[in-house]
N, C-alpha and C positions, 0 to 999 in steps of 0.2 A: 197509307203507310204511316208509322208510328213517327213520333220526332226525332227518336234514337235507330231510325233505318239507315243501313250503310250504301242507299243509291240514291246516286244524288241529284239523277234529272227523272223521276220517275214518268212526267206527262210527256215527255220523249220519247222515250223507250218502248211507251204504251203503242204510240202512233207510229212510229219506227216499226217496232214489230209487227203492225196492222198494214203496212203498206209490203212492209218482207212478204209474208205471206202470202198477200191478193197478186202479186207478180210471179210469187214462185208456183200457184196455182193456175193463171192464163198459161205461162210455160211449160208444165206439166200438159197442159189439154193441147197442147201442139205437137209432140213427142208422141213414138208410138209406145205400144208397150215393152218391150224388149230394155228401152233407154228408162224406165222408170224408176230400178231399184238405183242405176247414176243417177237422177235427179234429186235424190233423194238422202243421196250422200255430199252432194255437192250443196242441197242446200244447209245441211247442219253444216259444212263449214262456213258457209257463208253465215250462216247465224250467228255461228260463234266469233266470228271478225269483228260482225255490225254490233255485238252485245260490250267487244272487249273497245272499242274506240267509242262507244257515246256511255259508258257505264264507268265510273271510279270508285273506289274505296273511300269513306272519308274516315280518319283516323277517330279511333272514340276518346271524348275529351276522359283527361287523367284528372281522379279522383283528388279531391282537395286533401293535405296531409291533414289527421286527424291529430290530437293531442293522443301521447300514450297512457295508457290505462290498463287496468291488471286483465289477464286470460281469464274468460270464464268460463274455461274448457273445464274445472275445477270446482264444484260447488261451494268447495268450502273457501275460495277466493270471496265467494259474495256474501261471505259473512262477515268478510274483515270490511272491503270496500264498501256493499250494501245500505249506505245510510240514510237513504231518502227513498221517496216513490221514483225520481225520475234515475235514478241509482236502475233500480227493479223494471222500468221503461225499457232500460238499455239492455239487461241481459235477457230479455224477451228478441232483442234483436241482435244479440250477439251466437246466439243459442239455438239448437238447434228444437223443433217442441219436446224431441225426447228427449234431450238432456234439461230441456225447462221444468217438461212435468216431473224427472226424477227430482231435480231441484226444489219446486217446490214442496213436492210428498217427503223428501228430508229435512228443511225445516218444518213443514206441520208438524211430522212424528218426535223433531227435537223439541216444540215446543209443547207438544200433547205428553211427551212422555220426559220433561224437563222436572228433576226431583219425584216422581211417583211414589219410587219404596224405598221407605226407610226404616235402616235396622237397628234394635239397639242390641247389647249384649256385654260381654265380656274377653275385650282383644288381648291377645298373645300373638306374640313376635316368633314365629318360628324360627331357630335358627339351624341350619342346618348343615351337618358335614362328616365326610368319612373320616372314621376313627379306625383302630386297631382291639384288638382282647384288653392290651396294657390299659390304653385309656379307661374303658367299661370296669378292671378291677380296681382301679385309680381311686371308682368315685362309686366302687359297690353296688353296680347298674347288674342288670339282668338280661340277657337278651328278650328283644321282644316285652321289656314291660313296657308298663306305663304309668308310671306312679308321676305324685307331689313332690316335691324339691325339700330335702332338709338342708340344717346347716351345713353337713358336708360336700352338697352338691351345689353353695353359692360360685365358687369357684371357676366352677363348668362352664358357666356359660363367658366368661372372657375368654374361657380360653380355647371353647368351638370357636368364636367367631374372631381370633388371632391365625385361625386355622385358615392357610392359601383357599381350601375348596368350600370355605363355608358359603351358602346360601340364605338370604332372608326370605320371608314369605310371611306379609300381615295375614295372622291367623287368628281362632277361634271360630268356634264352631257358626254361629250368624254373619262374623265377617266374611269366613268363607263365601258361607250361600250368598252374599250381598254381593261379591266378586265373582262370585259362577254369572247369578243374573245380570251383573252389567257388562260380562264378557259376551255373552248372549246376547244380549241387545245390541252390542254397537253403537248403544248413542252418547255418547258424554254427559254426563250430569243427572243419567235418570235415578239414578240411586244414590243416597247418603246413609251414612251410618252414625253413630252415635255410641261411648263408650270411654273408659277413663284410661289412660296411660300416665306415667311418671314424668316430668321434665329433663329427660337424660337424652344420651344417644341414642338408645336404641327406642326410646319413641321417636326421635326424628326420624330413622329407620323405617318404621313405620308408617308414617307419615306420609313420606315418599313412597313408598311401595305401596300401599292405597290407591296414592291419589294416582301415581302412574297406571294404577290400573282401572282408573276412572270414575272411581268412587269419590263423592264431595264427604268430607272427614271432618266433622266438629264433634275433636275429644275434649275431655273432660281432662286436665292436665295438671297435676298436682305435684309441689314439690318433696316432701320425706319420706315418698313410697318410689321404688322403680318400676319400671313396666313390667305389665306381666310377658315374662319367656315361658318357652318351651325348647328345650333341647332337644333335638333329632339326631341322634348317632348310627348310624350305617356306617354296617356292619356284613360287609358279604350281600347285599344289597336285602339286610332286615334290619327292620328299627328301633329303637328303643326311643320310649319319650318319657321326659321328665318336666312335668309344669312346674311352673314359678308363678304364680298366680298372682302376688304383690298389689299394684296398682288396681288390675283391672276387678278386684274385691271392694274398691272402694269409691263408687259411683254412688252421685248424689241428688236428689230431684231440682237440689235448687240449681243444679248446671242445666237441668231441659228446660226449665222454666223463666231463665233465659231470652229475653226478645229474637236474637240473634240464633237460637235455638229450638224456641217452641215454633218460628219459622218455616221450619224444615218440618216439623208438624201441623202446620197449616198446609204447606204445599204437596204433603204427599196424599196419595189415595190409597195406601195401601201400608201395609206394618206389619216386620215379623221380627220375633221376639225369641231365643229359644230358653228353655226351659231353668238353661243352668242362671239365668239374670236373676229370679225366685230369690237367690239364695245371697243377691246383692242390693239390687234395689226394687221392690215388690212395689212400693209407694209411685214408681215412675214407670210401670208397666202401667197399674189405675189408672195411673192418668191418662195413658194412650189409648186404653181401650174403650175410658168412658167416651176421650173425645173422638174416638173412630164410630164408637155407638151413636154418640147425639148428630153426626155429619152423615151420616150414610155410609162410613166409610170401610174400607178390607182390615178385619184384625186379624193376626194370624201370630199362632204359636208353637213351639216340637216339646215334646214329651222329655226328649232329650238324654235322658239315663234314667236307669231305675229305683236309682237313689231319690231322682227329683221325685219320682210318682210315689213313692213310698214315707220318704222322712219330711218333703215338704207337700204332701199329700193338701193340707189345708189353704194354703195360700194358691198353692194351683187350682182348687176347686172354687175360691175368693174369683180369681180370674177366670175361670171357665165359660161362664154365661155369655162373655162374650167373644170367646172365639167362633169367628166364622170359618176357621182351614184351623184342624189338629193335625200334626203332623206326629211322626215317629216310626221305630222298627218293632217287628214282633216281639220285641224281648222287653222294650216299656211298655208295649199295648199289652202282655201278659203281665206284668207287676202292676199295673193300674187297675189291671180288675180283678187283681187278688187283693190292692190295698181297697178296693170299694165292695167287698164281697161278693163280685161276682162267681158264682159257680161254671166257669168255663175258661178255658185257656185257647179256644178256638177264634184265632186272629178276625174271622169274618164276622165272627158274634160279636166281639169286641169292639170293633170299629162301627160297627150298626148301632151297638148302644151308647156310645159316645158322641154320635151324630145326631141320636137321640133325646140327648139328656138337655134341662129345661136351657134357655136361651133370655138373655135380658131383651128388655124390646127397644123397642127401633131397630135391632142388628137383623141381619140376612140368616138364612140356615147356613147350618152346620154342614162341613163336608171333611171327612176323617178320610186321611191318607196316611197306609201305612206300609213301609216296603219291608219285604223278607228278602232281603240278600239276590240269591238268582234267583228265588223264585214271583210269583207274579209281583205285583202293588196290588194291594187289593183300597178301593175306595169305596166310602160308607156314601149315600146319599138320598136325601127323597125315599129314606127305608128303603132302599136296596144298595145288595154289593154289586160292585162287578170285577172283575180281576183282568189285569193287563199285562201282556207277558212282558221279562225285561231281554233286554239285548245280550243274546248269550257269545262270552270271550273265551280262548281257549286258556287250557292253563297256562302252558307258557308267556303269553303275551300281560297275564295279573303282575302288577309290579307291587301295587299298594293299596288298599281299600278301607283307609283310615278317612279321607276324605267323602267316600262314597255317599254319605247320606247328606252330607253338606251338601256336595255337589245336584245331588236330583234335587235338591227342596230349590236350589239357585236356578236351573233349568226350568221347571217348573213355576217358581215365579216368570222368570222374563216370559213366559206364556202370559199369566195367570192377566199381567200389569196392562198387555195388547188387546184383554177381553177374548181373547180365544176359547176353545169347548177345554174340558176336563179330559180329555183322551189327548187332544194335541200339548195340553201342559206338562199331561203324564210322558208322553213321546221325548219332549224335550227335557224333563228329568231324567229318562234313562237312559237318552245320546249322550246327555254333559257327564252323569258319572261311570258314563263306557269309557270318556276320553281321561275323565283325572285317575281313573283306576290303572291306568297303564301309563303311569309318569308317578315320580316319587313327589309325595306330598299333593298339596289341594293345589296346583299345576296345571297349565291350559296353556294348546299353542296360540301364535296370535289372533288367528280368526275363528271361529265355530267353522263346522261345514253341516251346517241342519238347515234344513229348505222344508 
């Protein structure tokens, strides 16, 4: 028997029972048969007498009080408390294997995917709130447009966001997707972005609304420019947007260049860029793509409007060599290959010969992704297309499809960053802009449901 057995004379009991027995067996051969199935009840009670008078319980000694120390029913307790190996000893034994091995596999993944992709671009503060007709004639708005901010429309934006139901939301079109992908991932810290705001309020605004959404934020912060806004008027549940572009016009390389900043370029493996940056700082894209070329690293860019593939046609083909991921919608994949002379407007041509076109070296191939609204994505690759259908919503349940391409390039990354196939990155760009197209603005509830 073990040293924590609860009987307490066991060489007794042994010989005890050895002697019951051999007596209750000569007894038994005296008896005829009829008396047998008695014998046989009378000896279990006698068993049970002779087992309860030489047999005790002994009480099990009480555990020594331990010092108290946090639950680590909670992963994320052992990252607060976690500060040594014999730290990590103990929650092997507080834990059960499953919730150890999930433990471990969430710090690996937070350390594997701690900073991966960073974005740069051009942020704007959406700000957003239901107005009335009076408002929109107030300030010579249109329903449904979308224009630039004149002097008449400086005004506006105090006085949306004096407005009870005004909402913030850190926007632009790369912040966006840099907020889809780290809502997707779930991990803290895998994404930063990069980009210039004003020294006011409503870059603190932003600031906050960033970082709460998990993104690390080193802006570019300048004081005799404001941030750039955007005004969101709803309207009957339609929107009018008017940018204020301000600040985020005024990005400069010597902010990335930065110890504290080119950092965050060291530590990612991956970089996207969208197209409208071109037309602010071109000199601080070079830099990212040369150093993503000489490291092995992901460069990635979007087309972004038709304006960029047309009037800054040169500087984006300056940077073309080395994108490894062109992003965009058919309607820049068709003005890019009528500003390079292509004779075709056929989105699958177009994307084939863009996957095609020469490549600087050290970088990876090319792979051109371009979505048409419901209809497929089509991606360019290794000279072939292939088309993938997107998630079809009814009309009723379309709320807004302003964020739409922001949101798939941000799904799509948080694939792209886990090393997953081109069909599963594609999947999870078309679940994330199923779910912002049916909420106002670039909007997401608190968790993904993509598996």
């Amino acid at each position: 028997m073990g040293r924590h057995s609860n009987i307490r004379r066991p060489v007794h009991y042994c010989e005890g029972m050895t002697n019951f027995f051999c007596c209750l067996s000569s007894w038994e051969l005296g008896v005829n048969a009829g008396t047998a199935t008695l014998s046989v009840v009378v000896g279990c009670l006698c068993l049970f007498i002779f087992v309860s008078k030489n047999t005790r319980l002994r009480p099990r000694p009480r555990p020594k009080p331990k010092p108290k120390s946090p639950s680590f029913d909670n992963p994320m307790e052992f990252q607060v408390y976690g500060r040594s190996a014999s730290h990590l000893f103990t929650v092997t034994l507080a834990t059960s294997n499953k919730q150890f091995s999930s433990l471990v596999f969430s710090l690996h993944q937070s350390m594997e995917l701690d900073g991966v992709l960073l974005g740069m671009c051009n942020p704007l503060l959406d700000i957003s709130a239901v107005v009335d007709h009076d408002f929109l004639q107030k300030y010579g708005i249109k329903l449904n447009d979308a224009i630039l901010a004149e002097d008449k429309h400086k005004p506006m934006y105090e006085e949306l966001a004096n407005n009870s139901n005004v909402e913030y939301i850190a926007g632009g079109a790369t912040q966006n997707s840099i907020r889809v992908a780290q809502w997707m991932l779930q991990v803290p810290g895998a994404t930063s972005y990069i980009g210039c705001i004003g020294k006011d309020k409503f870059g603190e605004v932003m600031k906050k609304r960033c970082t709460l959404d998990g993104v690390k934020v080193n802006y570019y912060e300048i004081d005799n420019t404001p941030t750039g806004t955007c005004a969101v008027c709803v309207v009957g549940g339609e929107r009018s947007l008017v940018a204020n572009l301000s600040a985020a016009n005024c990005y400069k390389s010597e902010h990335l260049t930065r110890p504290e900043n080119w950092a965050l370029v060291e530590k990612a493996k991956y970089f996207y860029i969208s197209g409208f940056f071109l037309t602010v700082s071109p000199d601080s894209i070079q830099l990212v793509a040369e150093h993503a070329s000489a490291n092995g690293k992901i460069f990635m860019m979007n087309l972004s409007a038709p304006f960029i593939c047309e009037f800054f046609k040169d500087a984006l083909d300056k940077v073309l060599p080395y994108m490894d991921y062109v992003f965009g919608n058919e309607t820049e994949a068709r003005t890019f290959s009528k500003a390079h002379g292509w004779e075709t407007d056929n989105v699958e041509e177009i994307a084939l010969k863009i996957s095609q076109l020469p490549k600087a070296s050290g970088t990876h191939k090319r792979i051109t992704v371009i979505t048409q609204g419901a209809d497929p994505v089509c991606v360019a690759e290794d000279g072939k297309v292939k088309l993938y259908p997107v998630i079809v919503l009814p009309k009723e349940k379309l709320v807004d499809t302003n964020g739409a391409g922001d949101a798939f390039v941000g799904g799509f990354l948080s694939q792209l960053v886990k090393e997953k196939s081109i069909e599963e990155c594609v999947r999870a760009g078309c679940y994330a802009a199923n779910v912002i197209i049916q909420r106002p603005g670039c909007t997401y509830p608190e968790k993904p449901e993509f598996h």
